[in-house]
DODREN-700318 format. One record per atom (N, C-alpha, C): y negated, z, x negated; residue number from 1; atom name. Coordinates in steps of 0.1 Angstrom, whole numbers. Layout:
<vofis>
{yy Y zz Z xx X seq NUM atom CA}
...
</vofis>
This chain:
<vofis>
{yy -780 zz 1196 xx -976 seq 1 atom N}
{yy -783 zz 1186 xx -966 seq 1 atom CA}
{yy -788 zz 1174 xx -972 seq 1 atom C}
{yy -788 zz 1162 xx -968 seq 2 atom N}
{yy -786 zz 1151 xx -970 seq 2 atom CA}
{yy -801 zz 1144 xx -957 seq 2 atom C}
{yy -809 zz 1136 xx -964 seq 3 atom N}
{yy -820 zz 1134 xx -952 seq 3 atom CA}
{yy -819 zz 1122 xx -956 seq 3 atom C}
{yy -818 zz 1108 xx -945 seq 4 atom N}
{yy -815 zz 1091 xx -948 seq 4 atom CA}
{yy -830 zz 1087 xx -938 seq 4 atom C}
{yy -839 zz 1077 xx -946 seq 5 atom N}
{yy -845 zz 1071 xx -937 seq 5 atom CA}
{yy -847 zz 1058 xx -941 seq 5 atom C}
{yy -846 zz 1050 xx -927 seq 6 atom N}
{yy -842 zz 1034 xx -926 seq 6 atom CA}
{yy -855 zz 1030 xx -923 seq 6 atom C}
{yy -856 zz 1018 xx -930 seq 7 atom N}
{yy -867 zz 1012 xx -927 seq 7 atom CA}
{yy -863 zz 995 xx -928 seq 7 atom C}
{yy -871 zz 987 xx -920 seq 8 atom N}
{yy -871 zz 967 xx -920 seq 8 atom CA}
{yy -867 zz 965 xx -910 seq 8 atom C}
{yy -869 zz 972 xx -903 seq 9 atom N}
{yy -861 zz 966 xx -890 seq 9 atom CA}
{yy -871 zz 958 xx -880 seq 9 atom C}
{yy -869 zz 949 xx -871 seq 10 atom N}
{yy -879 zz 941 xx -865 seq 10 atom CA}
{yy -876 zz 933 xx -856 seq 10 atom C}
{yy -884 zz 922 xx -854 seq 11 atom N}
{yy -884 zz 909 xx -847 seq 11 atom CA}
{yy -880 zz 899 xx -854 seq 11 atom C}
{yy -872 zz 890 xx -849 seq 12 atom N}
{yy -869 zz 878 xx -857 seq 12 atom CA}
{yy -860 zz 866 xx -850 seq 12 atom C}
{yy -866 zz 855 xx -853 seq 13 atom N}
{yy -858 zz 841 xx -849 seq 13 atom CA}
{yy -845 zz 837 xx -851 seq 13 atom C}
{yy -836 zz 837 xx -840 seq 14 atom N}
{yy -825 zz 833 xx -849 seq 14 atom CA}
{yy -822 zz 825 xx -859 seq 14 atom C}
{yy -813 zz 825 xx -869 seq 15 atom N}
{yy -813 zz 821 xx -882 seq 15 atom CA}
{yy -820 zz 826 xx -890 seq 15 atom C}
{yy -827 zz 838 xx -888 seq 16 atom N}
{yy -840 zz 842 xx -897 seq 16 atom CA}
{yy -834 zz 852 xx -902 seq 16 atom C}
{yy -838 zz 860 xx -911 seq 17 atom N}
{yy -837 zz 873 xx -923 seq 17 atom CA}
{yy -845 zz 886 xx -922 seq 17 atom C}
{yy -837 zz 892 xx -926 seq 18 atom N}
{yy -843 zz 905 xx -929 seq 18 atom CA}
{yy -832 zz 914 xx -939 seq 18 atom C}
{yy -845 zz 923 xx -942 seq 19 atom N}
{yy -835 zz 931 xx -946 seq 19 atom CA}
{yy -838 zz 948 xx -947 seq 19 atom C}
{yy -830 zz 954 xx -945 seq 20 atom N}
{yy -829 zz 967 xx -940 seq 20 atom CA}
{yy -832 zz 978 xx -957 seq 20 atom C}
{yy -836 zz 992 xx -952 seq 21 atom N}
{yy -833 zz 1001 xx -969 seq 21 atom CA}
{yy -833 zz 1010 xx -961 seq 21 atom C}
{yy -824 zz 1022 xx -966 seq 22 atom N}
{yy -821 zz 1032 xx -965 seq 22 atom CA}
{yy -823 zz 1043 xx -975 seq 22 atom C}
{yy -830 zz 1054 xx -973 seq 23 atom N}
{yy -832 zz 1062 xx -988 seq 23 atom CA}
{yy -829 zz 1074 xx -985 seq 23 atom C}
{yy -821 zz 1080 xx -994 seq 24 atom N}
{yy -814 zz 1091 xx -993 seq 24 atom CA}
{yy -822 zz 1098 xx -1003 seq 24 atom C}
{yy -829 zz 1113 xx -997 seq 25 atom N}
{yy -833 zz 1126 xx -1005 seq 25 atom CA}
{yy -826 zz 1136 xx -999 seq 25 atom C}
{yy -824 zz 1146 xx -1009 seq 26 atom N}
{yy -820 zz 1163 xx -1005 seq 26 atom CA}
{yy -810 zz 1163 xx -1019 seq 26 atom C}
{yy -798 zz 1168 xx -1011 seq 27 atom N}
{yy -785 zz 1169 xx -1013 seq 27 atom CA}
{yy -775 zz 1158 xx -1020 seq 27 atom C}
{yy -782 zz 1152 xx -1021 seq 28 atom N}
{yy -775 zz 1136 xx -1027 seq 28 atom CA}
{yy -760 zz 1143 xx -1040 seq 28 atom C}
{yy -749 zz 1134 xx -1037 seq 29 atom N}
{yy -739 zz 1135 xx -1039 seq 29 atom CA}
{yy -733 zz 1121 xx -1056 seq 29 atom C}
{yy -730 zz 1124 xx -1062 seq 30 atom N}
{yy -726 zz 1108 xx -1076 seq 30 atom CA}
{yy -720 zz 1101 xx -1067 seq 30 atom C}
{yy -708 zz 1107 xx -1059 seq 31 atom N}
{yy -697 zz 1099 xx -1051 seq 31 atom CA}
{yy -695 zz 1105 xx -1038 seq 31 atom C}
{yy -691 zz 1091 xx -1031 seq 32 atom N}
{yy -690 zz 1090 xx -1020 seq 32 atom CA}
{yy -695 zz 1074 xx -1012 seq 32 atom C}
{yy -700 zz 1075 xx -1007 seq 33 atom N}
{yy -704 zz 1064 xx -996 seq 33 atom CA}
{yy -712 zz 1065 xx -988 seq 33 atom C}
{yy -721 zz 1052 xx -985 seq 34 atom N}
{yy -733 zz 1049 xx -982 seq 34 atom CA}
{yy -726 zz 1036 xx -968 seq 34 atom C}
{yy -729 zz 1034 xx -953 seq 35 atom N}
{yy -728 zz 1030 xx -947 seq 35 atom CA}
{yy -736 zz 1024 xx -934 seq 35 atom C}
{yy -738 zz 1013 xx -929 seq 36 atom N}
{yy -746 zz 1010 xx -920 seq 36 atom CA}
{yy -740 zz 1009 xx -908 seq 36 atom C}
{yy -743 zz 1011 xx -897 seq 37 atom N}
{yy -738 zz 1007 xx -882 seq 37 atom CA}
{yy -745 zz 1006 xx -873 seq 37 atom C}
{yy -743 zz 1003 xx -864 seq 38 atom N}
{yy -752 zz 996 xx -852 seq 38 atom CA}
{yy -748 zz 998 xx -840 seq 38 atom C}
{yy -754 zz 1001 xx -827 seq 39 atom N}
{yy -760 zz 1004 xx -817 seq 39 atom CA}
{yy -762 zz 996 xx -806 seq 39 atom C}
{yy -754 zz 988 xx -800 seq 40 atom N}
{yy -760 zz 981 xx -786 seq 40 atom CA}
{yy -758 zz 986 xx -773 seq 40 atom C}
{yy -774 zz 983 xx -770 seq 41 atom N}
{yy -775 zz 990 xx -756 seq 41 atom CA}
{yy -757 zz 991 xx -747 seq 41 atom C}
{yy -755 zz 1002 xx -738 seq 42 atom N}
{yy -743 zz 1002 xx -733 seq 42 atom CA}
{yy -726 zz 1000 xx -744 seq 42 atom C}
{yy -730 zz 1000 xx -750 seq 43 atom N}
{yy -721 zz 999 xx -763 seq 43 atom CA}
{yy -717 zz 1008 xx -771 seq 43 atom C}
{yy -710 zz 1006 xx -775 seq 44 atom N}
{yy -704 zz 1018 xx -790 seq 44 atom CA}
{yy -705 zz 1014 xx -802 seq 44 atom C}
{yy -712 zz 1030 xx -811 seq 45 atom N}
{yy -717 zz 1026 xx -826 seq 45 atom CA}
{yy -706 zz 1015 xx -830 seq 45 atom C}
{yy -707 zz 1006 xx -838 seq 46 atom N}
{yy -697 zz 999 xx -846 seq 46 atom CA}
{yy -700 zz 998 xx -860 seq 46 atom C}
{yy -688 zz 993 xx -871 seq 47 atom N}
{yy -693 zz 996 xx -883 seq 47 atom CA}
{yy -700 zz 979 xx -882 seq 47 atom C}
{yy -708 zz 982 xx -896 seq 48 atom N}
{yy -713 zz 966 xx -900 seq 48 atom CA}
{yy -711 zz 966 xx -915 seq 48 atom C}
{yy -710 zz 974 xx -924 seq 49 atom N}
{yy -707 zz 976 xx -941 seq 49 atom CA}
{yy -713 zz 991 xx -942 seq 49 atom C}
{yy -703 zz 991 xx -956 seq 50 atom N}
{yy -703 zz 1001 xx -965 seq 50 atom CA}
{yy -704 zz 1002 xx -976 seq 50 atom C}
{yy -712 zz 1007 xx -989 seq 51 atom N}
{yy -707 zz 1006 xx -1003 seq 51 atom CA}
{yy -705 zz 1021 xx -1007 seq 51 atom C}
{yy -693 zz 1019 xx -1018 seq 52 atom N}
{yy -689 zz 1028 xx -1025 seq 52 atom CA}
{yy -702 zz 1034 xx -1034 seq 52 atom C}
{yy -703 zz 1046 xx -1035 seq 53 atom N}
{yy -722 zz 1049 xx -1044 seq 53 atom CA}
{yy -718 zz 1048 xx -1060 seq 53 atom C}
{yy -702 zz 1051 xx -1067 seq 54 atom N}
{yy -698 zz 1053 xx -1077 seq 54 atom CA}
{yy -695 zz 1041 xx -1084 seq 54 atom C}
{yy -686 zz 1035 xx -1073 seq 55 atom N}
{yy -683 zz 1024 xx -1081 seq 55 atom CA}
{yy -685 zz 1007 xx -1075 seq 55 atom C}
{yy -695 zz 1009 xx -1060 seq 56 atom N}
{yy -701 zz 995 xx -1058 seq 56 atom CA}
{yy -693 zz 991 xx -1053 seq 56 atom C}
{yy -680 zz 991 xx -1045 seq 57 atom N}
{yy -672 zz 989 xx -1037 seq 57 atom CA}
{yy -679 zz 982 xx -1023 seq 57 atom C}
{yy -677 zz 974 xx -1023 seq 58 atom N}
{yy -683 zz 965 xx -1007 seq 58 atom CA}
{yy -672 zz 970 xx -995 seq 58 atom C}
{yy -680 zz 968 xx -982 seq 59 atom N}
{yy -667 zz 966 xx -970 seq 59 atom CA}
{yy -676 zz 958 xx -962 seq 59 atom C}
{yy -668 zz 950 xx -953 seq 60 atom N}
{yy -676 zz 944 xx -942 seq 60 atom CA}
{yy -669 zz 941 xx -929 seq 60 atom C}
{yy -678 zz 945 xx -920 seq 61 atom N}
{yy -673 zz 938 xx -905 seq 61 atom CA}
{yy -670 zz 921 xx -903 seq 61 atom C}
{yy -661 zz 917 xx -901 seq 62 atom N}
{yy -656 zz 902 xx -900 seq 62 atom CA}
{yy -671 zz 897 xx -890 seq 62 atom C}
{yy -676 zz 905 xx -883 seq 63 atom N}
{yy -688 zz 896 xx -877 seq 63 atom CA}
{yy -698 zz 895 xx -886 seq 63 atom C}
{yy -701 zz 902 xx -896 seq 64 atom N}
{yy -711 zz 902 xx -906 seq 64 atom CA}
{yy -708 zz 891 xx -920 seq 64 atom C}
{yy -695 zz 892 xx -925 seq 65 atom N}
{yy -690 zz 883 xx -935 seq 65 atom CA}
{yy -698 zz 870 xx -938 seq 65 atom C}
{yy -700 zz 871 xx -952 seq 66 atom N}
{yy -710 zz 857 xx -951 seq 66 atom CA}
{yy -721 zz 851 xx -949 seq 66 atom C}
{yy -730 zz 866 xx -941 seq 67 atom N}
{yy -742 zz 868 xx -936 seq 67 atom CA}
{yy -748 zz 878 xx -941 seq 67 atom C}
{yy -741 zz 888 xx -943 seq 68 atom N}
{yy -749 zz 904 xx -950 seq 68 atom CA}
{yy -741 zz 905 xx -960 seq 68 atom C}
{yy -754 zz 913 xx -964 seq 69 atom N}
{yy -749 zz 919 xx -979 seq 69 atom CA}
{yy -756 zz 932 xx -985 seq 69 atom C}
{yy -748 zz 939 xx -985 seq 70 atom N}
{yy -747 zz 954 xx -994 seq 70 atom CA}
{yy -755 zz 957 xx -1007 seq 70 atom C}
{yy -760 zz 966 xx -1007 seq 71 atom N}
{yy -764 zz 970 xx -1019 seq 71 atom CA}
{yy -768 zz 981 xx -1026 seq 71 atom C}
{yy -772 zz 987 xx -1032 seq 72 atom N}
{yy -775 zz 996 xx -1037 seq 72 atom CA}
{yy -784 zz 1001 xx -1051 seq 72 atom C}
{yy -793 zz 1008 xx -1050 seq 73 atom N}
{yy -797 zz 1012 xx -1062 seq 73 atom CA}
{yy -799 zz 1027 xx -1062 seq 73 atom C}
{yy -790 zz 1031 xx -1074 seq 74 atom N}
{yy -785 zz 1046 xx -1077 seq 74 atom CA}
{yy -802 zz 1051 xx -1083 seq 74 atom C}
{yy -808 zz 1046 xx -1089 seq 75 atom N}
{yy -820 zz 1052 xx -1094 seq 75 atom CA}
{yy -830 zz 1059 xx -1081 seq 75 atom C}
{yy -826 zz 1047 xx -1072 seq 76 atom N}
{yy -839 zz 1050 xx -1061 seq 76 atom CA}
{yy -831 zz 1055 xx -1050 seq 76 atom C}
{yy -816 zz 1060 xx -1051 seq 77 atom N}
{yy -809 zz 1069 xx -1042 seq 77 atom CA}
{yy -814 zz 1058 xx -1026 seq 77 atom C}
{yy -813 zz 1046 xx -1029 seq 78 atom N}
{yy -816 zz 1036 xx -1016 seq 78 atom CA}
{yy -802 zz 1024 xx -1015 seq 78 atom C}
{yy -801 zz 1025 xx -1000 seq 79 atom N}
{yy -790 zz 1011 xx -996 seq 79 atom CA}
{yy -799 zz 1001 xx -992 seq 79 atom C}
{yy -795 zz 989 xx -995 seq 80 atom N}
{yy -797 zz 979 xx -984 seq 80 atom CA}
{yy -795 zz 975 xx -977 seq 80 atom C}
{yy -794 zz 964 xx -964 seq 81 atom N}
{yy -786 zz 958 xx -959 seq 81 atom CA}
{yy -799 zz 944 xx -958 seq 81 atom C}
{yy -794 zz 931 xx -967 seq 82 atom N}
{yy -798 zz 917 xx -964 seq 82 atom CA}
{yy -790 zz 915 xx -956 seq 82 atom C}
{yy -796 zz 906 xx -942 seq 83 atom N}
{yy -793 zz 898 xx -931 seq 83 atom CA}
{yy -799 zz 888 xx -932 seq 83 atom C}
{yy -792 zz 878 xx -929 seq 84 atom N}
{yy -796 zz 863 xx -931 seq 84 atom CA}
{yy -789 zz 858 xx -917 seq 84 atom C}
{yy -789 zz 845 xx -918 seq 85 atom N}
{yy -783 zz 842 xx -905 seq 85 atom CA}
{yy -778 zz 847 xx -893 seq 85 atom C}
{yy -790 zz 855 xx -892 seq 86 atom N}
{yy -788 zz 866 xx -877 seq 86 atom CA}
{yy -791 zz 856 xx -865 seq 86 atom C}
{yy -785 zz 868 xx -856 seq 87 atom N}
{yy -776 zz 859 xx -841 seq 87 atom CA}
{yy -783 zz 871 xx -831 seq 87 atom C}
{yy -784 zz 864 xx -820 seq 88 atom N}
{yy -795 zz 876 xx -808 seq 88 atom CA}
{yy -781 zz 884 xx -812 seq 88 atom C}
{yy -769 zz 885 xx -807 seq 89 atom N}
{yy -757 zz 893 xx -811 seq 89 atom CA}
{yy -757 zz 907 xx -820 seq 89 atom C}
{yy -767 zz 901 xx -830 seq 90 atom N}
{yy -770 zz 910 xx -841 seq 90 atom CA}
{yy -780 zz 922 xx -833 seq 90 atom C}
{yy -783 zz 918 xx -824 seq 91 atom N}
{yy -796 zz 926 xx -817 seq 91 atom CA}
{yy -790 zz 942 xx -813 seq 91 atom C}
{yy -798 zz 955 xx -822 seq 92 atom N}
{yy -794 zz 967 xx -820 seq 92 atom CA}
{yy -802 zz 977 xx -823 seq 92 atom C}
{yy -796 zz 989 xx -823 seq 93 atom N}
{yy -803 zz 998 xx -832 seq 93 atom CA}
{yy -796 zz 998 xx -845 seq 93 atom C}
{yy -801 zz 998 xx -857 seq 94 atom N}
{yy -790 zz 1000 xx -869 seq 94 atom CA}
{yy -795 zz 1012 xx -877 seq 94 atom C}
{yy -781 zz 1015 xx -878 seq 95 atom N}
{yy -783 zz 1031 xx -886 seq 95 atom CA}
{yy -777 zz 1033 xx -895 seq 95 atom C}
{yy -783 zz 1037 xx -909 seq 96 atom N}
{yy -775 zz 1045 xx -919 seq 96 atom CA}
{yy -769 zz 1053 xx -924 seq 96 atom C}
{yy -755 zz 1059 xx -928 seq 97 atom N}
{yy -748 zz 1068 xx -929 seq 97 atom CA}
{yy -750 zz 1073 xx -942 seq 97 atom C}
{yy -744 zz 1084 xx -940 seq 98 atom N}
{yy -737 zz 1088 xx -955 seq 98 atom CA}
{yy -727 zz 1101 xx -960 seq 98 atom C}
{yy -721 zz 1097 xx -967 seq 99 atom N}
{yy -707 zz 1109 xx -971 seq 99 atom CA}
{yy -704 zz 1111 xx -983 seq 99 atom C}
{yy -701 zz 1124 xx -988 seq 100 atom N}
{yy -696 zz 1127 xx -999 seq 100 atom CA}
{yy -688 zz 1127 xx -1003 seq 100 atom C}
{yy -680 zz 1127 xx -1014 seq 101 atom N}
{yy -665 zz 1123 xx -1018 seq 101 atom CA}
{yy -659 zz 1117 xx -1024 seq 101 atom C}
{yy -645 zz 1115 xx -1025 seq 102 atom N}
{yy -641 zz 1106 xx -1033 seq 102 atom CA}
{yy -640 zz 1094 xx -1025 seq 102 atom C}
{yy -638 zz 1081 xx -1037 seq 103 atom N}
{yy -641 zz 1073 xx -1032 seq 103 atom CA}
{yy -628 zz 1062 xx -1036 seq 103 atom C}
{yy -621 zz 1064 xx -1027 seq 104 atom N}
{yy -605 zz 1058 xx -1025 seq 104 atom CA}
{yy -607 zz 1045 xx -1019 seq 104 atom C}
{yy -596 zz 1035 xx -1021 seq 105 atom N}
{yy -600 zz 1018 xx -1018 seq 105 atom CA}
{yy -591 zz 1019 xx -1007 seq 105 atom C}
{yy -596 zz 1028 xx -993 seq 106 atom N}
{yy -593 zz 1025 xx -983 seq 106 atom CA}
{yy -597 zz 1023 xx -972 seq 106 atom C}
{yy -602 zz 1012 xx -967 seq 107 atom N}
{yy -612 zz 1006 xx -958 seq 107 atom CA}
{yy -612 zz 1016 xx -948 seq 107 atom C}
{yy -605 zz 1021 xx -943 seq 108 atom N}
{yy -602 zz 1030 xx -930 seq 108 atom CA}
{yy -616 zz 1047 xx -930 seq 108 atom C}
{yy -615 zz 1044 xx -945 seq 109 atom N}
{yy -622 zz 1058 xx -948 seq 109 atom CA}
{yy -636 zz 1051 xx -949 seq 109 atom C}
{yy -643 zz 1041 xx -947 seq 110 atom N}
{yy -656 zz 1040 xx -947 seq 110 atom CA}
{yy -659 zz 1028 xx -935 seq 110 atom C}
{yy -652 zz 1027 xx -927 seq 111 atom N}
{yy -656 zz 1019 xx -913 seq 111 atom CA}
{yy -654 zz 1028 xx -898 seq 111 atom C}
{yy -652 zz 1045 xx -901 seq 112 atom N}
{yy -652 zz 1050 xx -888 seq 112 atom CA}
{yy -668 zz 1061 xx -889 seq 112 atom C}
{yy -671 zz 1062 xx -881 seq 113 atom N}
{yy -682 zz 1069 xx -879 seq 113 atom CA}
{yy -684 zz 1083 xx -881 seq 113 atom C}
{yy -668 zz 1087 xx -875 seq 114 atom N}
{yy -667 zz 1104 xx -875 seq 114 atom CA}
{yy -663 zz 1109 xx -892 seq 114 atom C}
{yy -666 zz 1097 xx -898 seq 115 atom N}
{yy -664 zz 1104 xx -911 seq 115 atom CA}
{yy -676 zz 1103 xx -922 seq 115 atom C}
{yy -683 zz 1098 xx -916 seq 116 atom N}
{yy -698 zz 1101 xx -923 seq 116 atom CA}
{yy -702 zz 1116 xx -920 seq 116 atom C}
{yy -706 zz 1123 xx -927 seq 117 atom N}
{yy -714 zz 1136 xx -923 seq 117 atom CA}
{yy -732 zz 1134 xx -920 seq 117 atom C}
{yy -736 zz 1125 xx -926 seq 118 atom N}
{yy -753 zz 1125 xx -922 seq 118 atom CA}
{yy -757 zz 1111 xx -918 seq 118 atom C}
{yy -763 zz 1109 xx -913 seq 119 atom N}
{yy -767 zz 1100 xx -902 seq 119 atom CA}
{yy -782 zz 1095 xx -902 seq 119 atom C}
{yy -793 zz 1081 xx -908 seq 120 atom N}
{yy -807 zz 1082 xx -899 seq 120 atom CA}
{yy -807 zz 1080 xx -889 seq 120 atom C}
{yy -818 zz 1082 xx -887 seq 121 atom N}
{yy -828 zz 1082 xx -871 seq 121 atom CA}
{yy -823 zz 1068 xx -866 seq 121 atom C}
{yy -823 zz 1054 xx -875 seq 122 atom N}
{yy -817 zz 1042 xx -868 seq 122 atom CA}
{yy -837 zz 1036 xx -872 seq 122 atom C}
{yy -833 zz 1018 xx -869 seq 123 atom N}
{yy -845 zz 1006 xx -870 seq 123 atom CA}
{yy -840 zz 1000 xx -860 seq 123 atom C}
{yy -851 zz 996 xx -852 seq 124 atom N}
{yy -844 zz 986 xx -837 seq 124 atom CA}
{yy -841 zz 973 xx -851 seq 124 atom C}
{yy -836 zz 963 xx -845 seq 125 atom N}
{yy -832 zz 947 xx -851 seq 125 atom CA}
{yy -833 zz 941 xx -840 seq 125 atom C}
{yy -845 zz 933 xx -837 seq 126 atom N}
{yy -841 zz 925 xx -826 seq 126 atom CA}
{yy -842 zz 909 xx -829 seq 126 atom C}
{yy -830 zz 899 xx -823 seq 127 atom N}
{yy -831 zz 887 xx -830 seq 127 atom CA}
{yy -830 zz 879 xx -812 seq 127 atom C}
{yy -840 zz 871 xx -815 seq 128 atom N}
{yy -846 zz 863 xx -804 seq 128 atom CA}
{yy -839 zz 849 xx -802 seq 128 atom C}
{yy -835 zz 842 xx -794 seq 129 atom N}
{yy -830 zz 834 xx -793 seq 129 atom CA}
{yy -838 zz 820 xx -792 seq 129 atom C}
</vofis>
């Protein structure tokens, strides 16, 4: 088993920043993928990025492009997610994923949800207008 906990999540002005970490203990896997998604009330999870854990591979949601960014540090088994020019829009629960495996350059395999096996608890993000 695989145990993810998210932490940075908050209050914030639009146009303002934050930024998210996710830390993976247990079962931790060399390859696979590390993923974030999000949460609005009445809504469905959606993806927001993903990085490859092996080889650093980015993905992003066209609403995020340009504004967030991915990261990773293999030592401290932790993701990031920097947000910067956040939008009330951005406003959610966001949650960390994560999956084991190979790690193939097909976006399809790290923007659906039902293919993460472990999941955190989620950080509210709320961005004020």
């Amino acid at each position: 088993q695989v145990q993810l906990v998210e932490s940075g999540g908050g209050l914030v002005q639009a146009g303002g920043s934050l930024t998210l970490s996710c830390a993976a203990s247990g079962r931790t896997s060399s390859s696979g993928a590390m993923g974030w998604f999000r949460q609005a009330p009445g809504k469905e999870r959606e993806f927001v990025a993903a990085i490859t854990w092996s080889g650093g591979i980015t993905y992003y949601a066209d609403s995020v492009k340009g504004r967030f960014t991915i990261s990773r540090d293999k030592a401290k088994n932790t993701v990031y997610l920097q947000m910067s020019s956040l939008k009330p829009e951005d406003t959610a629960v966001h949650y960390c994923a994560a999956r084991a495996g190979p790690e193939y350059s097909i976006s399809y395999l790290y923007t659906r949800p039902p293919l993460y096996e472990y999941w955190g608890q989620g950080t509210q993000v709320t961005v004020s207008s």
